[in-house]
N, C-alpha and C positions, 0 to 999 in steps of 0.2 A: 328620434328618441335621445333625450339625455345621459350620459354616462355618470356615473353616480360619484366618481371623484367633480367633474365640473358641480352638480347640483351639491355636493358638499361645501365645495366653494363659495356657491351662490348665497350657501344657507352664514355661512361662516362672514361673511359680509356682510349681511342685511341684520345679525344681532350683534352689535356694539359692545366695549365694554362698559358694564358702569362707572360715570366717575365719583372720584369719592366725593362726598357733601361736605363742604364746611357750613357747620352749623354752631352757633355763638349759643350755649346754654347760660343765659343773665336771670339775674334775680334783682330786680328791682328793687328796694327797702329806703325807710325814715333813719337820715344821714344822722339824725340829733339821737333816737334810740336805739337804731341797730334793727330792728325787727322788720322781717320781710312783708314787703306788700303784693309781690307780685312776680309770679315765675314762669319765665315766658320764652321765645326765642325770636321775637320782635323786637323792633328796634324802637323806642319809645323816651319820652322828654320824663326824663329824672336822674338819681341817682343810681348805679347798677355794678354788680360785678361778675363778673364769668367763672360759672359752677362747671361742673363735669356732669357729665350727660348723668350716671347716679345720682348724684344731689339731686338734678332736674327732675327724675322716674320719682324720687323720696316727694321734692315740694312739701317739706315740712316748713311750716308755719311758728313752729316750737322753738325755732334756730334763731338767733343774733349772728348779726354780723358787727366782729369786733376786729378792727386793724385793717380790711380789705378782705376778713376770711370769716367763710362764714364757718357758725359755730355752735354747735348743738347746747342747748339749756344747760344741759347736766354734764357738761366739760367746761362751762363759761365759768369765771371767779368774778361774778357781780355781787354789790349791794344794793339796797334802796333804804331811804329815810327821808322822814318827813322833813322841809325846808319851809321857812318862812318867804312867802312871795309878793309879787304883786298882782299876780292871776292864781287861778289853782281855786280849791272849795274853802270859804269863809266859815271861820270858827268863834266859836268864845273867847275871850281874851285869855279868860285863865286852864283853859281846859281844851286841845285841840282835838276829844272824841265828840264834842258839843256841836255841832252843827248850826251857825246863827246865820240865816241868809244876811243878813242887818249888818252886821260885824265889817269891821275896814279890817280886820287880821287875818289874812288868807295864806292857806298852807298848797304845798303843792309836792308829791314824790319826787324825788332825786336819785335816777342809778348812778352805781359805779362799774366802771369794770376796771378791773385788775391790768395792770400793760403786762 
């Protein structure tokens, strides 16, 4: 028979502690507008930056990422306006709510963000 300090022993051995996880919480997103594409903890070919495990549990879609941080809609200081391009939706020369597939005069949105 076992005496019950050795089988606490025995027991005290065979469970490990656990180690801690490093685990990278990245957000994948389009470098030109900031908006996330994909939140993940995979390692994968794009551009990404390291959230905190909340951000990751949130995975809002609604966020920019502006400077390296990401950034909720309603704390961002963005604008947008229309710009004359050379891709973007073709308009009427003199009127750019016109919609003319035909047209060489193509407009295209342009954000800003505030630095």
């Amino acid at each position: 028979m076992i005496n019950p300090d050795e089988f606490n022993q025995l027991f005290t051995n065979i469970i490990k502690p656990k180690k801690p996880v490093d685990i990278n919480y990245r957000l994948y997103y389009n470098k030109e507008t900031g908006k996330p594409l994909q939140y993940t903890i995979d390692e994968q070919d794009g551009d990404y930056i390291v959230i905190t495990k909340q951000q990751y549990a949130e995975s809002r879609y609604d966020s920019v990422v502006i400077n390296g941080k990401l950034t909720t809609v309603n704390n961002a200081v963005r604008w947008s306006k229309l710009v004359p391009s050379n891709e973007g939706v073709a308009c009427a020369v003199d009127n750019v709510m016109i919609v003319d597939r035909d047209s060489s005069t193509k407009w295209k949105i342009k954000t800003h963000d505030a630095e």
